[in-house]
BALOBA-1460 file (C-alpha; in Angstrom, 3 decimals):
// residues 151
<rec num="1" residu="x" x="9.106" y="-38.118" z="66.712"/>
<rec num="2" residu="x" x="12.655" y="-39.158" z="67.786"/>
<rec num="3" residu="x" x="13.848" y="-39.268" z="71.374"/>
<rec num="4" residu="x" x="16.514" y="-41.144" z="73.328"/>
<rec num="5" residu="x" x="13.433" y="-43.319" z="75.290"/>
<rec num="6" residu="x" x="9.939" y="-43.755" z="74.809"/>
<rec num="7" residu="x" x="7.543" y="-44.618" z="77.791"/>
<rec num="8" residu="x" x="3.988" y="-45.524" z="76.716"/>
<rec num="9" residu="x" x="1.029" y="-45.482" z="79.532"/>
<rec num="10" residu="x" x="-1.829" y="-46.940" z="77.466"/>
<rec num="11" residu="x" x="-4.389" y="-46.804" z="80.711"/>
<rec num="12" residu="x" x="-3.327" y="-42.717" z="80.383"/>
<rec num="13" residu="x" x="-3.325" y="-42.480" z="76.710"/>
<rec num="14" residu="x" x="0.366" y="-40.844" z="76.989"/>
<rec num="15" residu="x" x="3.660" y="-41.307" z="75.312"/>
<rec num="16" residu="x" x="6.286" y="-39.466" z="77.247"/>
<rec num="17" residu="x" x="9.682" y="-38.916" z="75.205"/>
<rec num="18" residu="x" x="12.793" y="-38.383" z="76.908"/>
<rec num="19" residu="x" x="15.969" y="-37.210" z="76.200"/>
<rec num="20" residu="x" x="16.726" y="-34.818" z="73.602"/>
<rec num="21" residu="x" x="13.127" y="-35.011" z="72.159"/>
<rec num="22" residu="x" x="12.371" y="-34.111" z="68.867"/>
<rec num="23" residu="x" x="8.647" y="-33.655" z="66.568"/>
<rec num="24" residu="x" x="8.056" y="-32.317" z="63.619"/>
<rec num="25" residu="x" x="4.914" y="-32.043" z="61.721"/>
<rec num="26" residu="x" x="4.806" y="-30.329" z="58.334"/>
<rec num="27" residu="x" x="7.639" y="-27.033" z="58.428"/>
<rec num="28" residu="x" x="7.072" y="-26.815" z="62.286"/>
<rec num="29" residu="x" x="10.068" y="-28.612" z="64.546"/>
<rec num="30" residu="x" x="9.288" y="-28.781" z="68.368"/>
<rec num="31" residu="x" x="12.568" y="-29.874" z="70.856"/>
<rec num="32" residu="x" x="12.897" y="-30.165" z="74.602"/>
<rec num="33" residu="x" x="14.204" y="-32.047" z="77.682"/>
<rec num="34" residu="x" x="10.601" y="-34.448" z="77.415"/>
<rec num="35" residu="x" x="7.785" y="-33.955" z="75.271"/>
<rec num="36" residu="x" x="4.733" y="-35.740" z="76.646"/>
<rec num="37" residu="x" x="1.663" y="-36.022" z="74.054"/>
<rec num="38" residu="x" x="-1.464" y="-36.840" z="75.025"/>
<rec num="39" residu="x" x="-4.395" y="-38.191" z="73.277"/>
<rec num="40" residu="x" x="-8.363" y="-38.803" z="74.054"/>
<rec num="41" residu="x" x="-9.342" y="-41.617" z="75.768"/>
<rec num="42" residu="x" x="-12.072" y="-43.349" z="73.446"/>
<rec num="43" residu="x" x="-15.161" y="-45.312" z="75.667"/>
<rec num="44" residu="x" x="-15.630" y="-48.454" z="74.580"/>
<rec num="45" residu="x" x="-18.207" y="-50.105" z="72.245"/>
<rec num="46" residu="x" x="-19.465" y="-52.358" z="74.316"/>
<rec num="47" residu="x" x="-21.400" y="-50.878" z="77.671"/>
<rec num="48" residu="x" x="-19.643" y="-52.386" z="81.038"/>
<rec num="49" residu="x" x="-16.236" y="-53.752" z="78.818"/>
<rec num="50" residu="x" x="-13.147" y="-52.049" z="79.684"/>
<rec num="51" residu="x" x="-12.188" y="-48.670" z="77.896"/>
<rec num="52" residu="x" x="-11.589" y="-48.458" z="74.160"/>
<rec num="53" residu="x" x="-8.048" y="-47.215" z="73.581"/>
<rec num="54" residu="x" x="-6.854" y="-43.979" z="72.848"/>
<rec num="55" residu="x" x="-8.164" y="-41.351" z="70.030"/>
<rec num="56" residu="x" x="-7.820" y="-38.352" z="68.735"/>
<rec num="57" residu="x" x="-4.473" y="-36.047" z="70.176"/>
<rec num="58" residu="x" x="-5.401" y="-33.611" z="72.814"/>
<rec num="59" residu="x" x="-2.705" y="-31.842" z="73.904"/>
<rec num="60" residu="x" x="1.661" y="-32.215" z="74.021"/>
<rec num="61" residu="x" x="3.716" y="-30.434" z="76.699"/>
<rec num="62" residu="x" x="6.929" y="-29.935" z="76.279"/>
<rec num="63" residu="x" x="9.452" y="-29.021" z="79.072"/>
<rec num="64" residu="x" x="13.341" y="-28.546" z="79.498"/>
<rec num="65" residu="x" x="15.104" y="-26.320" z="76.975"/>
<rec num="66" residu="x" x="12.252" y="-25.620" z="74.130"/>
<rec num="67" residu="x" x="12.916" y="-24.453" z="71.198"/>
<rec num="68" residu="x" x="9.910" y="-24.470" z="68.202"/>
<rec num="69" residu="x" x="11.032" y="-23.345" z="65.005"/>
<rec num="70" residu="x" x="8.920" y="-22.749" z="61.985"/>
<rec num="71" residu="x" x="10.859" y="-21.276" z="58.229"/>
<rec num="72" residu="x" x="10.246" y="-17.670" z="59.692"/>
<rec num="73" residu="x" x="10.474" y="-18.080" z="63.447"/>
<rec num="74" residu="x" x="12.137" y="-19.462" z="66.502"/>
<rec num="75" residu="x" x="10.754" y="-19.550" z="69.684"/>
<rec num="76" residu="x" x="12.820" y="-20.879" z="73.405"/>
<rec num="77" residu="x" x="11.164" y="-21.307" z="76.672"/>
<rec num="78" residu="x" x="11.114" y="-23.066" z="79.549"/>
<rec num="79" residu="x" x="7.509" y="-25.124" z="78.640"/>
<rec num="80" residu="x" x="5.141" y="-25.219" z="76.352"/>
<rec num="81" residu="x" x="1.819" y="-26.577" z="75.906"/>
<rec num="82" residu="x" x="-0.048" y="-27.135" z="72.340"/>
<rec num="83" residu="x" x="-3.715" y="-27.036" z="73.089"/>
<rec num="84" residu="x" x="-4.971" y="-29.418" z="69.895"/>
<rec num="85" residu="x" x="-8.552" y="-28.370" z="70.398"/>
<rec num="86" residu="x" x="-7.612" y="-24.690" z="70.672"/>
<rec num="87" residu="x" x="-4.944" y="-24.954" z="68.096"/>
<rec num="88" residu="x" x="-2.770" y="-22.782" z="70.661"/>
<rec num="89" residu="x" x="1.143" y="-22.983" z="71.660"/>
<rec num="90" residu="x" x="1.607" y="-21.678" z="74.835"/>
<rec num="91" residu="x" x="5.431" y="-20.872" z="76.188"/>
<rec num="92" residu="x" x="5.969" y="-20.197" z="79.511"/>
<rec num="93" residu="x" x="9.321" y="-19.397" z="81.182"/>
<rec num="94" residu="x" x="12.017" y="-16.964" z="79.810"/>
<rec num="95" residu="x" x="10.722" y="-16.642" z="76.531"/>
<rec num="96" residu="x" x="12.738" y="-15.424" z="73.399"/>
<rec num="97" residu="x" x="11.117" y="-15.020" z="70.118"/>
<rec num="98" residu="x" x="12.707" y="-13.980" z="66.915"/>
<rec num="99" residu="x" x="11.361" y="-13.507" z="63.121"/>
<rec num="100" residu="x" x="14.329" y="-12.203" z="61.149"/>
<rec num="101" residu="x" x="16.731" y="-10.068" z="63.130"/>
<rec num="102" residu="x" x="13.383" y="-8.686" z="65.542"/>
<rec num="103" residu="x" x="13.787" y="-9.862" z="69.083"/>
<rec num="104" residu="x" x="10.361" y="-10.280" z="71.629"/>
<rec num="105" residu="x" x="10.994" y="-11.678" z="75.350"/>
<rec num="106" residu="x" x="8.586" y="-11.840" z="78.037"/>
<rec num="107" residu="x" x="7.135" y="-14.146" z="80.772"/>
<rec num="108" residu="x" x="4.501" y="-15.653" z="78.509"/>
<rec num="109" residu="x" x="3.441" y="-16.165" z="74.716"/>
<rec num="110" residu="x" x="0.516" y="-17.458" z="72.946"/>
<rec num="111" residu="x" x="0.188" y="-18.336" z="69.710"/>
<rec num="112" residu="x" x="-3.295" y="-18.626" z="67.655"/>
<rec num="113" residu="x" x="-1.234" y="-21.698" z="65.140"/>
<rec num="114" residu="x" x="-3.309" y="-21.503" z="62.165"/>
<rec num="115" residu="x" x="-3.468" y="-17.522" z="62.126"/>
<rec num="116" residu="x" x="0.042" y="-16.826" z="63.295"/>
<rec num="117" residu="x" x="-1.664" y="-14.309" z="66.185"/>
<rec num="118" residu="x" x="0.446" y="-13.850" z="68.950"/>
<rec num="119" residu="x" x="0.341" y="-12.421" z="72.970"/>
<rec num="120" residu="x" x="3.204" y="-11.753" z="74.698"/>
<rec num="121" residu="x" x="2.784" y="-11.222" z="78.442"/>
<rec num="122" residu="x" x="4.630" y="-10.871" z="81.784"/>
<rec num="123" residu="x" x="3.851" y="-10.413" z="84.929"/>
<rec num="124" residu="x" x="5.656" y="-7.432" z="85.672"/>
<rec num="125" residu="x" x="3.826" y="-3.809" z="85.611"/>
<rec num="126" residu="x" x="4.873" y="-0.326" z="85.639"/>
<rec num="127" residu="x" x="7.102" y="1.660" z="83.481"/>
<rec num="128" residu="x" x="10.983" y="1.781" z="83.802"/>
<rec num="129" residu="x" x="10.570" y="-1.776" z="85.797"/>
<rec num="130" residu="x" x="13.094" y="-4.349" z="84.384"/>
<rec num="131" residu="x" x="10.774" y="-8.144" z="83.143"/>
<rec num="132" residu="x" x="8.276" y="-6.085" z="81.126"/>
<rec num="133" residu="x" x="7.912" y="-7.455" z="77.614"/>
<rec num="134" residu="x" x="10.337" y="-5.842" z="75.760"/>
<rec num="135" residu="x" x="11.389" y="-6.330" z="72.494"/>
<rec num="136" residu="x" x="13.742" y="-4.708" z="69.547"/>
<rec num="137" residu="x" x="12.253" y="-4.635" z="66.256"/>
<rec num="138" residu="x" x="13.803" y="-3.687" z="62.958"/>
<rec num="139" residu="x" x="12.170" y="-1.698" z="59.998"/>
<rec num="140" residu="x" x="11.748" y="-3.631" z="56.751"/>
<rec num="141" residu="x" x="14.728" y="-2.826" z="54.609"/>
<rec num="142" residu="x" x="13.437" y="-4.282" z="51.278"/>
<rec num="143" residu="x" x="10.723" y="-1.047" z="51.435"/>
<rec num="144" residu="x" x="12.964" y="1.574" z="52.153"/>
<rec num="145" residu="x" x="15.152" y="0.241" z="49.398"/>
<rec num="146" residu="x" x="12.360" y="1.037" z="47.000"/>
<rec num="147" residu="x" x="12.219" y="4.338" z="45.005"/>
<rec num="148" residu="x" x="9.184" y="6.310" z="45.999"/>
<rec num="149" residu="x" x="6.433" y="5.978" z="43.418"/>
<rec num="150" residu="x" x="5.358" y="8.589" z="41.155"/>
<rec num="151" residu="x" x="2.967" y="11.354" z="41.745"/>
């Protein structure tokens, strides 16, 4: 993580980072205005002594210019919300998402993280109505390169 500030709340279990905040785990790289993470409050070992600190991450929103970017996507919104037990990104917002030169915008997208399943949604219905999910979607060129194979 890397941020201009950090503000810790212990009795909240929250670390709010402000200011050009930046996380990256593994290949994955999350940026915003503030990213605030979250973890599980832990009771305490002792009954009646105060709580036990903070466990396990539960969730990090992100809001203010978001961008998540993975080796073969990008993904910008206005806020997003990683659910840790659901293993979900949500985006929310005016949502742009691109994997090579294919383009996907909408109101709302959710991602299933560790099978790369995806939802785009909007609000808007009807056909020829302008906000609908849209997107612009290219063929693969590497298989129409290929010769045919033989019969």
């Amino acid at each position: 993580m890397t941020a201009d500030e950090l503000e810790v709340v212990n009795t909240q279990c929250l670390a709010i980072w402000r200011g050009a905040a930046e996380a990256l785990q593994d290949n994955a790289r999350l940026r915003a205005d503030v990213i605030r993470i979250y973890n599980k409050a832990q009771p305490s070992a002792r009954p009646g002594a105060a709580g036990g600190g903070c466990g396990a991450l539960d969730r990090i929103e992100a809001a203010g210019s978001v961008y998540y970017v993975t080796p073969s996507q990008r993904v910008r919104g206005d806020a997003a919300v990683y659910q840790a037990a659901a293993d979900t990104i949500t985006f929310t917002g005016d949502v742009v998402a691109t994997q090579g030169r294919n383009v996907l915008r909408g109101e709302r997208l959710v991602i299933q993280v560790s099978t790369g399943a995806a939802t785009m949604e909007t609000s808007v219905k009807g056909r020829n109505k302008p906000g609908r999910v849209r997107g612009v979607f290219y063929p693969n060129e590497e298989r129409q390169a290929q010769p045919a194979a033989p019969r």
